[in-house]
C-alpha positions in Angstrom: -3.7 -47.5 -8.9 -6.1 -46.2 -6.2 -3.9 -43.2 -5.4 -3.5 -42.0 -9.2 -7.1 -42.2 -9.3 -7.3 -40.2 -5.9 -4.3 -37.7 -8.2 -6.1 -37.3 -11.2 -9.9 -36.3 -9.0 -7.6 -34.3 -7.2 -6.4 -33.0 -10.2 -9.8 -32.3 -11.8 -11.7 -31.4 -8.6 -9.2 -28.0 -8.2 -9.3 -27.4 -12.0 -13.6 -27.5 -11.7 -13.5 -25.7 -8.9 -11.4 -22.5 -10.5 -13.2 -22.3 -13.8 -17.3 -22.8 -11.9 -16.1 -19.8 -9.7 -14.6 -17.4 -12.4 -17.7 -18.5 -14.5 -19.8 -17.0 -11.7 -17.9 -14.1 -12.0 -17.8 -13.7 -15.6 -21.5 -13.9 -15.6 -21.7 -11.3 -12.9 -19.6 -9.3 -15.3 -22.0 -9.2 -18.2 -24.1 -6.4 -18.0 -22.6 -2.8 -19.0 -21.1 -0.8 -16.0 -23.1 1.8 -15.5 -22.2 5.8 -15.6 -19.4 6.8 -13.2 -21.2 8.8 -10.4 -18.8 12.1 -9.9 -16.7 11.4 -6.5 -17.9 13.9 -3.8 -14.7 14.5 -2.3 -11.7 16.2 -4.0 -8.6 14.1 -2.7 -5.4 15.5 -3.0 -3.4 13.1 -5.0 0.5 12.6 -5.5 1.2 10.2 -8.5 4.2 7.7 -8.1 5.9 7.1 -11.9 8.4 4.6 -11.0 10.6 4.2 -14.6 13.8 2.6 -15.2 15.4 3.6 -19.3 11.7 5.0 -20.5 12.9 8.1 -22.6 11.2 6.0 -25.4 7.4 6.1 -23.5 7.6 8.4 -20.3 6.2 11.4 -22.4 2.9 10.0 -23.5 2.4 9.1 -20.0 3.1 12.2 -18.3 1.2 13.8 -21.2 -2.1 11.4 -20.4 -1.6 12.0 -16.4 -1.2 16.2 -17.0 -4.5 16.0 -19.6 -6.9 14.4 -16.7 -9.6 17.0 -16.0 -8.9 16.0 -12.0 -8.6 18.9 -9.7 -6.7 20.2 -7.7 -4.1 18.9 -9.7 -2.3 15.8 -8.8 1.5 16.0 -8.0 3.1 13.2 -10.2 6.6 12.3 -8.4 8.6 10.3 -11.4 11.7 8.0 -9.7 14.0 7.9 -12.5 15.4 4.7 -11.1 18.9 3.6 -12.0 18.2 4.8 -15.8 21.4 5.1 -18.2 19.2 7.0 -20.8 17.2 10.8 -21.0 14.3 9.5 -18.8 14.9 12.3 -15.8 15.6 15.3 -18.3 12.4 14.2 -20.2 9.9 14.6 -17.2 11.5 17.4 -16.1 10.3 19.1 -19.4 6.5 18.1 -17.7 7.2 20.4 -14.2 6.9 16.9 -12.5 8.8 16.5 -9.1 11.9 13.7 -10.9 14.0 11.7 -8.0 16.7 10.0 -9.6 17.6 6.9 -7.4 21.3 4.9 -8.2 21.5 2.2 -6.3 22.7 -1.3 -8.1 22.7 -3.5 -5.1 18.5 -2.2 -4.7 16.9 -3.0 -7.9 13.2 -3.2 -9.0 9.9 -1.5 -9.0 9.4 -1.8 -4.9 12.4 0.3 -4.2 11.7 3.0 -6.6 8.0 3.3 -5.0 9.3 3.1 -1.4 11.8 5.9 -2.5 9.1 8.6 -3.5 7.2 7.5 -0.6 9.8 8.2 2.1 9.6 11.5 -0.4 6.3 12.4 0.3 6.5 11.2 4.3 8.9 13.7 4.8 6.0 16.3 3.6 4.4 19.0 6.2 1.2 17.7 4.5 1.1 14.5 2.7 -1.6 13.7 0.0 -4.4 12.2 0.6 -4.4 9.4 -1.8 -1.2 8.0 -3.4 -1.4 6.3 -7.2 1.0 4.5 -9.0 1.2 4.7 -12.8 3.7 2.7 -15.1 6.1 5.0 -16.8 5.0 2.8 -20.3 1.1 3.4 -19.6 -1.4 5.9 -20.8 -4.5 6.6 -18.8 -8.1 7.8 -19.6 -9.4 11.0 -18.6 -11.9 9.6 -16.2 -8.9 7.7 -14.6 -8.6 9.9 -11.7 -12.3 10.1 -10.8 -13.0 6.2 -10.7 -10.1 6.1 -8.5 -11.2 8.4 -6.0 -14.8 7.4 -6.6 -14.0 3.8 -5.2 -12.2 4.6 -2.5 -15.1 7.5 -1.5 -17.2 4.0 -1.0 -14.6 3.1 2.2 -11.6 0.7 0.3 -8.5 0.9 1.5 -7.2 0.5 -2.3 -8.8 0.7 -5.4 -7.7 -0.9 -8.6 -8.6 0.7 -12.5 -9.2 -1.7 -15.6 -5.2 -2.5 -16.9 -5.7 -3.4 -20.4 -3.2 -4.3 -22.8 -2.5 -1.9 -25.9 -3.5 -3.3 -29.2 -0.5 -5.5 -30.6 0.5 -6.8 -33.8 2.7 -9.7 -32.7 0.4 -12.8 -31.9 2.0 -13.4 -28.1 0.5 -9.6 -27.6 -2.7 -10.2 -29.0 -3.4 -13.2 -27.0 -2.3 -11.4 -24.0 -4.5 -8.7 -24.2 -7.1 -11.5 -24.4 -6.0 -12.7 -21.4 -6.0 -9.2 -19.4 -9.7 -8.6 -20.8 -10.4 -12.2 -18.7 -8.2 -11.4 -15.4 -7.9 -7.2 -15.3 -12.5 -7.2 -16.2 -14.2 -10.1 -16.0 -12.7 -11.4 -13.1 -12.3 -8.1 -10.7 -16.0 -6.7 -12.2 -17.4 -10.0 -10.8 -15.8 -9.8 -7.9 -17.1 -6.2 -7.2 -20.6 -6.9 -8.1 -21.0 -9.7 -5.6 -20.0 -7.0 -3.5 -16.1 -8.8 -3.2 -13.2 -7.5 -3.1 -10.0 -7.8 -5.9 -6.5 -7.7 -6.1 -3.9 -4.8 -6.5 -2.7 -5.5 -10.5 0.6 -3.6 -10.0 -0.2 -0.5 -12.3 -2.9 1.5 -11.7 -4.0 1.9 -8.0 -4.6 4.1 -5.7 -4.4 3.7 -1.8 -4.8 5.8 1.1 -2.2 7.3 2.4 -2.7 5.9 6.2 -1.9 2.5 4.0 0.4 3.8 1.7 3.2 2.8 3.9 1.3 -0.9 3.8 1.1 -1.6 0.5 3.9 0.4 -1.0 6.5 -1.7 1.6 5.9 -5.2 0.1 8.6 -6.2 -2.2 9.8 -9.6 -4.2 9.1 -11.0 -7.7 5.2 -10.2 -7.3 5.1 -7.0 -5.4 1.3 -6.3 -6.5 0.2 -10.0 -4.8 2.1 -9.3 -1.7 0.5 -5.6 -1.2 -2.6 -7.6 -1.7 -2.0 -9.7 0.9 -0.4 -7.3 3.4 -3.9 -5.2 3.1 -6.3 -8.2 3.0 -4.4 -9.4 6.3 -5.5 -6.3 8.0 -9.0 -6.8 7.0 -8.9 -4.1 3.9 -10.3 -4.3 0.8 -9.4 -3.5 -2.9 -12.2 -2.5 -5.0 -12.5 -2.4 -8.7 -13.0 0.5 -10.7 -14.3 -0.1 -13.7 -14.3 3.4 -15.3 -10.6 4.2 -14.5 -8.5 3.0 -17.2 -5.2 2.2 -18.4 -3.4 0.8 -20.9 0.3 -0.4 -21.8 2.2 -2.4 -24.7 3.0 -5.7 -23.7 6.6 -7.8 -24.5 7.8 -7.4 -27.5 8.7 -11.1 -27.9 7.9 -14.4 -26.9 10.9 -14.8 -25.1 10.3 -11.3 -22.7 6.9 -12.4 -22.4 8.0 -15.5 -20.8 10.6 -14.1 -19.0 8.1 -11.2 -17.4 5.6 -13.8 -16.8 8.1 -15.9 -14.8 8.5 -13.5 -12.8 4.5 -13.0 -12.3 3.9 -16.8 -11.9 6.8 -17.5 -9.7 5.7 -14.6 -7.0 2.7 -15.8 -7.0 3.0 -19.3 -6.5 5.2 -18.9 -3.6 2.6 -16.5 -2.0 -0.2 -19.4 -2.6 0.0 -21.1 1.1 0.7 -17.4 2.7 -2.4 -16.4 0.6 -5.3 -19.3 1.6 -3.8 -18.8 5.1 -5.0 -15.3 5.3 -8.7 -16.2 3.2 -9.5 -18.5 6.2 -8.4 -16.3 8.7 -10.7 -13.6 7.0 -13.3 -15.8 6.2 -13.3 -16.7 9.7 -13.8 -13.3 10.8 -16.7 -12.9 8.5 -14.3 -10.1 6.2 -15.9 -11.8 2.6 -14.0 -9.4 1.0 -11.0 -9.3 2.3 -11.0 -13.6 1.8 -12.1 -13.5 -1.8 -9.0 -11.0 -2.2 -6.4 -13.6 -0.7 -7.9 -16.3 -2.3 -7.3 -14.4 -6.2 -3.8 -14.2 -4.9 -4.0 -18.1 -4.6 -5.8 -19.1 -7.6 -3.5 -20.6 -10.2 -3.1 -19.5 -13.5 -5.5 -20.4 -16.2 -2.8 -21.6 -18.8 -1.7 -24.2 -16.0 -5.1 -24.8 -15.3 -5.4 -25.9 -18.7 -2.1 -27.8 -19.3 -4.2 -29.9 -16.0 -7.4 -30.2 -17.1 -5.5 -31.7 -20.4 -3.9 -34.2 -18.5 -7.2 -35.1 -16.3 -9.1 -36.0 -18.9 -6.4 -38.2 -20.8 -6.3 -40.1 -17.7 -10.2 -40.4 -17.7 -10.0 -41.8 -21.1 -7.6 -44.4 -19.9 -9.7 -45.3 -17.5 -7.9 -43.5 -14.4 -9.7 -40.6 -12.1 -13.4 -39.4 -13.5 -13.7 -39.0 -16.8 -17.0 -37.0 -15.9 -14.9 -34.8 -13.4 -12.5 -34.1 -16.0 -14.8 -33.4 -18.7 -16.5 -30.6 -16.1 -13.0 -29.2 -15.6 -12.4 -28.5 -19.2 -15.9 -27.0 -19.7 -15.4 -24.8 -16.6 -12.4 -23.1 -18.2 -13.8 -23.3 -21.5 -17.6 -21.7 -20.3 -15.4 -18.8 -18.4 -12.9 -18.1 -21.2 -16.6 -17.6 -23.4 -18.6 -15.9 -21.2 -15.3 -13.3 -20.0 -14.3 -12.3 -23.4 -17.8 -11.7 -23.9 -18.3 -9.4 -20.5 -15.1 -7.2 -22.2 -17.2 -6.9 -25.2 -13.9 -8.5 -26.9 -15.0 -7.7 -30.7 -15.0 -10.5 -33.1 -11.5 -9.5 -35.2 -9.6 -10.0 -31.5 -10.6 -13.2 -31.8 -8.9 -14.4 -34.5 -5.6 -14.4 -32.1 -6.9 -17.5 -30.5 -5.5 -18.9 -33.9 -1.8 -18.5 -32.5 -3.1 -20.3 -29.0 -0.3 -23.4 -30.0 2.2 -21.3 -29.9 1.3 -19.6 -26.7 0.6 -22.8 -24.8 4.7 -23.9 -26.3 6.1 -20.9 -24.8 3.9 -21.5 -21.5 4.9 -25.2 -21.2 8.5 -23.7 -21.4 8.0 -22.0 -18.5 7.0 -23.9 -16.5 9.5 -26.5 -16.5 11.7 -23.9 -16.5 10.2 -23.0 -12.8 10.3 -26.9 -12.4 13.3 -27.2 -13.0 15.1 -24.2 -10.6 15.4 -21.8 -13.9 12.9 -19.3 -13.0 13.7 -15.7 -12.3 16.3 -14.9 -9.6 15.0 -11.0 -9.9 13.4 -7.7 -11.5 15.0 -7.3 -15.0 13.1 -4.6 -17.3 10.5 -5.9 -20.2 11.9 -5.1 -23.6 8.3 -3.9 -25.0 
C-alpha cells in the first residue's frame, strides 16, 4: 500500500508540476504583443518547401510566400519529394527553384529538407537565413519580418505562431484549441521570461552557420530533435509572435491519431535525451537553452489529464493525496483558462470543447496503441 501511495504522489506531483509552470507562462502570455519593430538587417533568405502529392495546396502557399512585402526577395527551393501527382509542374508555374527527389528507401520530411540543403551548400554564396514552410501552409505578410526580427536579437533559430486553419470537423476544431495553448501561450511565455522555445516543425528560420544543425536531425519528431541538437550547443529558439502561419489539420479522427502518434511517440523517446541536456544547460547557467530541452520533455497535456484523472480517483479511495491530486487537476484546468484566454480564443471556438469526449476516446486509443507496440513505424503523409 505504501508504494501505490508513493505512485499516485508521484503521479500527481509531475502532473502539478506541468500545469503551475504552463500557468506561469500563460499568465506571462496575457498582455497583447506589442508592434513588430522593423528588422534592421536585410537577410538573404532561401525558403525550403518540402511537399510530397500537394497539387491540391502548394499554390496558395507559393502564392502567400511570393505576396510577402520582404526584400530582396527570398529564394523558395520546393523538394517535390517522391510525389506521383502535378506538385513539381505546379511550382514551376511560381519561377521557384523545384528539386524533385525519388528515393523510396529515404522517406519523410528530414530527407527532403537535407536534399535542398546540400542544394544550397553547393552555392558560391549561400543565404543568410534558411526557413522552412509546409507545402499545405499559408503565411502572413509580416511572416518574413518577425522572422528575421528574432533572429536580429542573437537566436540561433526562431520559430513563428503555427496556428491551425479554421475547421468544421470537431477533431479540427479542438485541435486548433490546442495549437492556440502550445504554438502562443506556451512559447509567448517562454519568450517573455526571457526563455527560450522549441522548433514546431513549420515555420522557422535558422541561420545558416546552423542550418546544417538543425536541418540534419531526423526520426518520427524531427522538429524536437533539431531542438535538442541546438539547445545542446547552448542555442536558443526564440518566438516570434508576429510571424504567422497557418495549415488545415487531419481530416479525420483516425489521421489525426495517426499524425499525432507519430508526434507523441518522437517525443517520448527523446524525453531522457531531452532532461539530460536541461541539466547540463542549466548547469552551465544557459536558462534558455534548459527551458528549451525541458519543452521537449514535458508530456502531453491530454496524458497529463488522463493522470491527473486517475490521481484523484485514487485520492478519493483513500490512496496518494487527495489534496495533491486536486492541485494537479486545477493546474491543467487554470492553464487550459488562462491560455485560451492569452490567444484571445473568441467565445464561438469554444463551443468545440463540447466534442472534448470524443477527443479524449480517440486519445486513449492512442495511447495504448503506443502501449501496446502499435505506434508508428514511420513518416506516412496526413490526408487533410
Amino acid at each position: 500500500m505504501i508504494v501505490l501511495d508513493v505512485a499516485a504522489i508521484a503521479l500527481a506531483g509531475l502532473i502539478a508540476l506541468h500545469g503551475l509552470w504552463w500557468t506561469v507562462l500563460a499568465l506571462a502570455a496575457l498582455p497583447r504583443p506589442r508592434p513588430a519593430p522593423r528588422a534592421p538587417r536585410s537577410w538573404r533568405l532561401a525558403v525550403i518547401v518540402p511537399a510530397h502529392d500537394e497539387e491540391r495546396l502548394i499554390g496558395r502557399c507559393l502564392a502567400s510566400l511570393r505576396a510577402t512585402p520582404w526584400r530582396p526577395a527570398p529564394e523558395i527551393v520546393v523538394v517535390a519529394d517522391n510525389c506521383s501527382d502535378s506538385t513539381a509542374a505546379l511550382a514551376r508555374g511560381f519561377d521557384v527553384t523545384v528539386l524533385a527527389r525519388d528515393d523510396r528507401t529515404k522517406v519523410g520530411k528530414s530527407y527532403a529538407l537535407q536534399h535542398a540543403l546540400a542544394e544550397l551548400e553547393s552555392r558560391p554564396s549561400p543565404p543568410d537565413e534558411v526557413v522552412v514552410v509546409d507545402a499545405d501552409s499559408v503565411v502572413g505578410p509580416a511572416f518574413f519580418e518577425g522572422l528575421a526580427t528574432a533572429l536580429d536579437g542573437g537566436a540561433a533559430a526562431a520559430q513563428a505562431y503555427y496556428e491551425a486553419e479554421p475547421a468544421v470537423a470537431p477533431t479540427a476544431r479542438l485541435r486548433r484549441l490546442a495549437f492556440a495553448l502550445t504554438h502562443w501561450a506556451r512559447p509567448l511565455g517562454s519568450r517573455r521570461l526571457g526563455l527560450g522555445t522549441g522548433i514546431k516543425g513549420n515555420g522557422f528560420a535558422v541561420r545558416w552557420e546552423f542550418a546544417r544543425l538543425a536541418l540534419g536531425a531526423d526520426g518520427l519528431a524531427e522538429d524536437a530533435a533539431a531542438t535538442l541538437a541546438l539547445a545542446r550547443r547552448s542555442q536558443v529558439v526564440a518566438f516570434a509572435p508576429h510571424a504567422t502561419l497557418a495549415a488545415p489539420m487531419a481530416a479525420s479522427a483516425a489521421e489525426a491519431r495517426r499524425q499525432e502518434g507519430r508526434w507523441e511517440q518522437g517525443r517520448l523517446s527523446l524525453a531522457v535525451h531531452a532532461l539530460t541536456i536541461a541539466a547540463g544547460q542549466l548547469c552551465r547557467g544557459r536558462f534558455g537553452a534548459a527551458a528549451a530541452a525541458v519543452e521537449v520533455a514535458t508530456l502531453p497535456l491530454s496524458l497529463l489529464g488522463f493522470g491527473a484523472v486517475i490521481a484523484f480517483g485514487l485520492g478519493l479511495a483513500g490512496v496518494g493525496s487527495l489534496p495533491l491530486a486536486l492541485v494537479a487537476l486545477g493546474s491543467l484546468a487554470s492553464f487550459v483558462l488562462v491560455g485560451l484566454a492569452a490567444a484571445r480564443t473568441p467565445l464561438d471556438q469554444l463551443v468545440a470543447l463540447a466534442s472534448l469526449p470524443a477527443f479524449l476516446l480517440n486519445k486513449l486509443r492512442l495511447y495504448l496503441g503506443l502501449v501496446a507496440g502499435r505506434g508508428p513505424t514511420g513518416w506516412a503523409r496526413t490526408r487533410r
